[in-house]
Every structure is written in structure tokens, then in C-alpha cells.
C-alpha positions in Angstrom: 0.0 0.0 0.0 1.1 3.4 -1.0 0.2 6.8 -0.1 1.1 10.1 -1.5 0.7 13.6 1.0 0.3 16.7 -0.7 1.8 19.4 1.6 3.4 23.0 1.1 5.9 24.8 3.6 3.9 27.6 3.9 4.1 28.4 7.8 5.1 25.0 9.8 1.9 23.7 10.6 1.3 21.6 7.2 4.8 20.0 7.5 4.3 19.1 11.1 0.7 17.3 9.9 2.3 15.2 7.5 5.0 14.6 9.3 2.5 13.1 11.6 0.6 11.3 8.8 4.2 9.9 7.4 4.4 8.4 11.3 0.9 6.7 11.1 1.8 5.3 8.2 5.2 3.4 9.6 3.3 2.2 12.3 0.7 0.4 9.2 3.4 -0.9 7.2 2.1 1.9 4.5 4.7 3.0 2.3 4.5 7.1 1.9 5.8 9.8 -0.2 5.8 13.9 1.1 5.2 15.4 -2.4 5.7 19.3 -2.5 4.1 20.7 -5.7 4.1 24.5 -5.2 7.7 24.0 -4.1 9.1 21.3 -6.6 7.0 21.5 -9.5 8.2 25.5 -10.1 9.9 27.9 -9.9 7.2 30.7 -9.4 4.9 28.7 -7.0 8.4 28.7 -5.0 8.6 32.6 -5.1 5.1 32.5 -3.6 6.1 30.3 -0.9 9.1 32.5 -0.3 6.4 35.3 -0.2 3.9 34.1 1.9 6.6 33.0 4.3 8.2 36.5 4.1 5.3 38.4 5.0 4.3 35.6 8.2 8.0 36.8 9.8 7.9 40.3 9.2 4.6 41.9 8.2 1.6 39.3 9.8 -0.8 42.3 9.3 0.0 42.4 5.3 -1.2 39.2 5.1 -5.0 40.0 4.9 -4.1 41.2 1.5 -2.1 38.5 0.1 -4.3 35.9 1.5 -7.4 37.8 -0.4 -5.2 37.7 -4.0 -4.7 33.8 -3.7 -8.7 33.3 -2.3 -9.9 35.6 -5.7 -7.1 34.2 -8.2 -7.5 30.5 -7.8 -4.0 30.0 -9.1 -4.5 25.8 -8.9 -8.3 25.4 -9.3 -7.4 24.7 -13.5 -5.4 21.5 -13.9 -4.7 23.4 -16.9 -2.7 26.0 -15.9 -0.8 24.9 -13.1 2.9 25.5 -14.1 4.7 22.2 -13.6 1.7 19.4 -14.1 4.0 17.6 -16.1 6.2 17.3 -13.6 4.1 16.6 -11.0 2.3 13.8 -13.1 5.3 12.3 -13.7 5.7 11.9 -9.5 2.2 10.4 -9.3 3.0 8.0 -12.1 6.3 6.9 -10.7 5.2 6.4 -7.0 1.9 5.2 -7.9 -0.1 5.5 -5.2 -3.2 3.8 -3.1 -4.6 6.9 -1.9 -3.9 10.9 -1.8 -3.7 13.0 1.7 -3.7 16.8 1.4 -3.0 19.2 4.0 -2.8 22.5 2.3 -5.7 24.1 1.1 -4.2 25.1 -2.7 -3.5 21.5 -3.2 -7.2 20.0 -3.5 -8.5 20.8 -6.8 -6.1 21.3 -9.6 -3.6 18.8 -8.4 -6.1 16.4 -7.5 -7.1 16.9 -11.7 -3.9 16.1 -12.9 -3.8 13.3 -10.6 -7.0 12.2 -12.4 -5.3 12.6 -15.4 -2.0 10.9 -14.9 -3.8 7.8 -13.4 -6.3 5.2 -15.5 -9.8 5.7 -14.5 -9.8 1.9 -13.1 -7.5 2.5 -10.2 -7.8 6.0 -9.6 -6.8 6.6 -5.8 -8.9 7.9 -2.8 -8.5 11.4 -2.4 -9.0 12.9 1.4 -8.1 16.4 2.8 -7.2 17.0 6.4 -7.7 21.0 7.2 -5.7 21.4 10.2 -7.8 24.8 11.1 -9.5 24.7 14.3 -12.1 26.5 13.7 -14.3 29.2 11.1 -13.3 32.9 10.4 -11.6 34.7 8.1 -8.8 32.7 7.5 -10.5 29.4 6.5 -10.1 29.2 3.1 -12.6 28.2 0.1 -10.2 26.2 -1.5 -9.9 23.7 1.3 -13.4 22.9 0.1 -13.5 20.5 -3.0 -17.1 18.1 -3.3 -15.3 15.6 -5.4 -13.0 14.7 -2.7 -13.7 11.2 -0.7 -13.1 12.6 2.6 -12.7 15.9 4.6 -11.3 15.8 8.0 -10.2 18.5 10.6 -9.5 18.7 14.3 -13.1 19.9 15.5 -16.6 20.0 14.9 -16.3 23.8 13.8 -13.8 22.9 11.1 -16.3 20.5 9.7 -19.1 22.9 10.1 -17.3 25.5 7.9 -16.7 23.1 5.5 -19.9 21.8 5.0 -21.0 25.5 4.8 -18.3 26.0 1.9 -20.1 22.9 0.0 -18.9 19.6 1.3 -21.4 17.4 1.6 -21.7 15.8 5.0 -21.5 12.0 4.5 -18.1 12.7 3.3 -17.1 14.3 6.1 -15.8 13.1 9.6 -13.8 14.8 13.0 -10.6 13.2 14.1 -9.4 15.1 16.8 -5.9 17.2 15.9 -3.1 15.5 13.8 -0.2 15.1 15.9 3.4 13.7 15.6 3.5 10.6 18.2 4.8 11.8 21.2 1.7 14.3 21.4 -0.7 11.7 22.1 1.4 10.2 24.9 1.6 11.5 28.7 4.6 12.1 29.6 5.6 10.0 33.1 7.3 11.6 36.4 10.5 10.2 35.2 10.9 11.5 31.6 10.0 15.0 33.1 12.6 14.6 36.2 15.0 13.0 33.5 14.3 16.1 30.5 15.1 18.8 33.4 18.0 17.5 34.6 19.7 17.2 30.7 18.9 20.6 30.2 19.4 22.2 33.4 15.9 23.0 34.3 14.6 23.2 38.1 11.7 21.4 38.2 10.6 23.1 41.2 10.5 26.6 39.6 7.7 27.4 37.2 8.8 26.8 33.5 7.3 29.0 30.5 8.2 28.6 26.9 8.9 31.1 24.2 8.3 29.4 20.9 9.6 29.8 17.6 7.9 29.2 14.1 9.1 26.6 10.9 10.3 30.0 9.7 12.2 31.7 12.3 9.1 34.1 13.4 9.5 34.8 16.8 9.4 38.1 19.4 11.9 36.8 22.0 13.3 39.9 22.9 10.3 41.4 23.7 9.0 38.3 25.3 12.0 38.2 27.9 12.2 42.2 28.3 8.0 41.2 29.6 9.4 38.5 31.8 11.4 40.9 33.9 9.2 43.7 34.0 6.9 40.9 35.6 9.4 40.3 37.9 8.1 37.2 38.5 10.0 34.0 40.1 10.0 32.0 36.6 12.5 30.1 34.4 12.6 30.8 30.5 13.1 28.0 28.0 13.8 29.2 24.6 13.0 27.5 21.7 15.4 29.2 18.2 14.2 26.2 15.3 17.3 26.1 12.8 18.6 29.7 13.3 22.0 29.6 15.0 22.1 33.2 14.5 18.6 33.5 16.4 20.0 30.9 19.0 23.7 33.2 19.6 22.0 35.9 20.0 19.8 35.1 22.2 22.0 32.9 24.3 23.7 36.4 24.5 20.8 38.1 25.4 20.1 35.9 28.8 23.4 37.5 30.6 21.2 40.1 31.1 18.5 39.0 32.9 18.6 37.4 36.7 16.2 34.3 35.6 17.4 31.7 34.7 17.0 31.4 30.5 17.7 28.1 28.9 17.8 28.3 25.3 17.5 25.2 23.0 18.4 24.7 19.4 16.1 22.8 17.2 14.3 19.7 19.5 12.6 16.9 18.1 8.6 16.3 18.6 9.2 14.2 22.3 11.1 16.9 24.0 9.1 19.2 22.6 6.2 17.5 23.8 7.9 16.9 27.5 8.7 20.8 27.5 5.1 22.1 26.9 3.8 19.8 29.1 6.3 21.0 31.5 5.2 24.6 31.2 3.0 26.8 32.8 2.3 28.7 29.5 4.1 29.1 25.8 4.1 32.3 24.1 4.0 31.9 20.4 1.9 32.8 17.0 -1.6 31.6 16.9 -1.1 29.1 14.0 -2.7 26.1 13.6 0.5 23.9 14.4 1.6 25.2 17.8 -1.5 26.0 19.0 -3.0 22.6 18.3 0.3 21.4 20.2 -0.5 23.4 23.3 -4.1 22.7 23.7 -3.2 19.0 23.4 -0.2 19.3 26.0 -3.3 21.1 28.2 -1.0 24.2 28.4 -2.3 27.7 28.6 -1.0 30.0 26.3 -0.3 33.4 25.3 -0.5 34.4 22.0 2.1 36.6 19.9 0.3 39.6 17.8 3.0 41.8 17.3 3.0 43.0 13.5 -0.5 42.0 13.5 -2.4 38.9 13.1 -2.9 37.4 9.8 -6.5 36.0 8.5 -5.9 31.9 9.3 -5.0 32.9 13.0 -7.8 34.6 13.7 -9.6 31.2 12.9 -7.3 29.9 16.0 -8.4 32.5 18.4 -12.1 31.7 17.6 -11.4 28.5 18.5 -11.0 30.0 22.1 -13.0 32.3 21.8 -16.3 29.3 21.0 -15.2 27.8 24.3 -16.2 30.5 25.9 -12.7 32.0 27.2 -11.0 35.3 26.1 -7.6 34.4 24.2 -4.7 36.3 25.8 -2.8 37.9 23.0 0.1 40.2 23.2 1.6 43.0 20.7 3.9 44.6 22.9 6.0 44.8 26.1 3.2 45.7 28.5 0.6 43.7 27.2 2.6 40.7 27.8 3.8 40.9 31.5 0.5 41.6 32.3 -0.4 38.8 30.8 2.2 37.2 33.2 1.5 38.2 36.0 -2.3 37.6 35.5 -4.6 34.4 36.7 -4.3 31.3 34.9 -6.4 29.2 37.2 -9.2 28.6 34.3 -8.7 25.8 32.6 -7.6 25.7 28.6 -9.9 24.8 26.2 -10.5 21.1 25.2 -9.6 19.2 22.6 -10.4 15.7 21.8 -7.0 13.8 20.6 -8.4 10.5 18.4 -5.2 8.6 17.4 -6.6 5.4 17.1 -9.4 7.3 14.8 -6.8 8.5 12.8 -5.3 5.3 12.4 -7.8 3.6 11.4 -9.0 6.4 9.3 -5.3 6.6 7.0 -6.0 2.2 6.8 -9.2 2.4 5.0 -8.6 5.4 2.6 -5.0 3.6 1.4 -6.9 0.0 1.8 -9.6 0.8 -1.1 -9.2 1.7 -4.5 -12.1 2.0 -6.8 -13.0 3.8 -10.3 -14.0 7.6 -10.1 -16.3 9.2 -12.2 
């Protein structure tokens, strides 16, 4: 059995959701291929990529317009003219596969065409999107939305709800809880946390809060750690800096200046990243879909990072909150976030319901049937 995931690298939440698909799939025997088409098929969908991801780290609020080009354009809705179907068909061909997964919203109509195209009728595969969004707004895009697809799945009831709204018809349609990498849907035992604090230095009997960093470097650190002393409260700082060794010099330079203790970590893979939220009483960070989903999981309150704006799919994030009832706590500046701090954070997060074994089983039956398509 073979499946191809259709994914993009536009923010880090779509890589981190087929990361976790590519980990469900090990654990079925399934054989899987990560397929980038706006990346690898050319040259200008790149340049988009390199755009979109541009304006995430340093102009959020510019976003809104971008986001309303690509929604009115439709730049892959006609198999036709998508730069690079060749290419792409040639993949498909190649890999051939039992089933498609998409996780990126540009990815579900025109691609799914070619796929149509490249395949014979017979044995065309199983198409099924998972929208990672989780919940309505602004920011949930049409294009996520595509009737001839043989499954739509998201996180929540809400994303299902918007979809159906968009078109999708209901029977084809089904909740799963978030999509997670492994170590997400595990608690993590007394040990591993004593065991994870004393590798990296951590006191486990001094609160623990987490500055996060996007796929793409986007962070507000400074500002974050110029809040925590302001707050003045009796708190240890773990640092997360991705891939940037510049980012993770300069900050490691930036902690001799404060009296807390700031322990600042280089890229960490999924299970200490899971140990260190869990760990922590709250993690500052953008509202994507990626982190945010990792939080809520971990049960972790958290603080959300609106400096430079906030750009139309995070605002479907803080709804997500905000339909539970409780008031996201977001932050554009210095102030705003050691009052945040310093604040009560007795109520609870809000709830999500995590459905591995759903998802599981889910992946085995749209790789384990292969029919004719009309």
C-alpha cells in the first residue's frame, strides 16, 4: 500500500501534519511519499512560498491582502494552468499510489485533476483532505473545500461545520481530533519529566514557561524576555530558536542580562518538545494552527504573539477560544505581555479531543480501497 501527502511549507503547521501522517503510516506498514508541488513543480509557485513565508515573519498584518489575492485568483483550481503538471504527473506515475492526503488548502482541486489525469480511471486513488484549522473565520479558506473529494477531516466540529457551509457534503465528512506527531498523544511520566530537566538544566521546582519559535524563524523573544522581567516574576525561561543559529547566539547572548534563569535550545525533536510544553506553565507563540493545536493537546495555557498584526488563518485559531467561551490572551507589545504574566491562569484551557486510534484507522481504509472515479 502506498500513499502520497500533498503538503506545502507555507508556515510549519502543514509540515508538522504530514509529518504526523508519514508516522501513522510506519506504524501500518504503509509506504509514503511527502510530495511538494508549489515547491518542486516551479519555480514561481516557490517565489510564492518565499512570499507568503516572508510576510508571516515580518509583516503578519499584510497578510490579509495577500491571503485575499490567492482566495480571488484561484492559481490551482485549472489542472490546466498549473505551471509544472507535467512534472508533477510524472511523480504520481512513478510512485503510484493507493490513496492521496492533502494538508494544504491550494493543493485540493487542480492537483487532484492532474492526478486524475495521470492515473487510468480503473485505479484512480482515494482522495481525502485534512484541514488542520481549528475553527471558522476569516482565515478558512474556500479552496480547502473540493465536493469531489472522498473525505474531509479537521481537528473539530467547527472545522467540519465551515466546510460543509463551503459545499462539502456531509457523508463525506468526519472529525478526528488534531493531527499530531506521536509523542503528542502520549503523557509524559514523572521520570521523563525529572529526566528532561536534569539534561537541560531546568529546576523542576521553579515554574517553567516557553517562548516558541515558528518553521520559519518568526519569533518576538526579545520582547518576550524584556516582559518576563518587567513581571518580575519568580520564573524560568526555555527558549525554543528552530534552525537559526544566528537566532539561538543571539539570544544565548541576550540571557546574561537578565537574573532568571533562560535556557535556550536549538532545534528539539517532537518528544522533548512534547515533555517541555507539558512542562510549562504557558508558551508564548503565534496563533497558528501547528503550535496552537500542540499546546491545547499538552493542556497548556498559552499566550498568543500579535506583534506585527495577526494574519486572517490565526484569527480562525483564536475563535477556537474564543467558541469555548474563554478570552484568548494575546500580546503586541511589552506591556501587554507581562500583564499577561502576571495575571490568573487558574481557568482551565480549552479542550480538545486527541483520536489517534481514529486517525489510524481512518489513513488504513482510505490507502486500503481503490475503486474507479467518475
Amino acid at each position: 500500500m502506498r500513499l502520497i501527502i500533498l503538503s506545502s511549507k507555507t508556515g510549519g503547521g502543514h509540515e508538522v501534519r504530514a509529518q504526523a501522517i508519514q508516522e501513522f503510516c510506519n506504524s501500518l506498514d504503509i509506504q509514503s511519499l511527502l510530495v511538494r508541488p508549489l515547491e518542486e513543480s516551479s519555480s514561481i509557485y516557490f517565489l510564492g512560498t518565499k512570499i507568503y513565508n516572508w510576510i508571516q515573519r515580518f509583516h503578519p498584518r499584510l497578510h490579509s491582502i495577500y491571503f485575499w489575492l490567492l482566495e480571488h485568483a484561484s492559481l490551482h483550481s485549472n489542472p490546466k494552468l498549473i505551471i509544472g503538471g507535467n512534472k508533477f504527473q510524472d511523480q504520481i506515475r512513478e510512485f503510484h499510489p493507493s490513496a492521496i492526503i492533502s494538508v494544504h488548502a491550494h493543493l485540493n482541486h487542480g492537483f487532484r485533476d492532474l492526478i486524475q489525469k495521470a492515473i487510468p480511471r480503473s485505479i484512480f486513488p482515494k482522495f481525502m483532505i485534512y484541514c488542520g484549522e481549528l475553527d471558522d473565520g476569516v482565515g478558512y479558506s474556500r479552496h480547502w473545500v473540493n465536493p469531489k473529494a472522498d473525505l474531509f477531516c479537521g481537528p473539530t466540529k467547527n472545522t467540519i461545520i465551515a466546510a460543509q457551509q463551503r459545499g462539502m457534503p456531509s457523508s463525506k465528512c468526519a472529525v478526528l481530533g488534531p493531527l499530531l506527531r506521536q509523542p503528542f498523544y502520549q503523557k509524559s511520566t514523572t521520570s521523563e519529566n525529572h529526566d528532561f530537566c536534569n539534561e537541560h538544566g531546568l529546576n523542576p521546582k521553579i515554574p517553567i514557561a516557553l517562548l516558541a519559535t515558528g518553521a520559519n524563524g518568526v519569533n518576538s523573544h526579545e520582547m518576550a524576555l524584556r516582559a518576563v522581567a518587567a513581571s518580575k516574576k519568580r520564573i524560568q525561561i526555555a527558549v525554543l530558536c528552530g534552525q537559526s543559529d544566528r537566532l539561538y547566539k543571539r539570544v544565548s547572548k541576550l540571557a546574561e542580562n537578565y537574573e532568571f534563569p533562560v535556557k535556550v535550545f536549538p532545534q528539539i525533536e517532537a518528544r522533548a518538545m512534547s515533555t517541555l510544553i507539558h512542562l510549562s506553565d504557558w508558551v508564548f507563540g503565534r496563533p497558528g494552527a501547528g503550535l496552537t493545536s500542540e499546546v491545547v493537546a499538552k493542556n497548556t495555557h498559552m499566550i498568543f504573539d500579535v506583534r506585527g498584526g495577526i494574519m486572517p488563518q490565526e484569527h480562525n485559531n483564536l475563535n477556537f477560544f474564543k467558541n469555548q467561551g474563554l478570552l484568548p490572551r494575546v500580546a503586541k507589545n511589552d506591556e501587554m505581555l507581562s500583564s499577561h504574566i502576571v495575571s490568573d491562569f487558574t481557568m482551565l484551557p480549552p479542550k480538545i479531543e486527541l483520536q489517534p486510534e481514529i486517525i489510524k484507522k481512518t489513513i488504513a481504509n482510505v490507502v486500503g480501497h481503490v475503486d474507479g472515479r467518475n
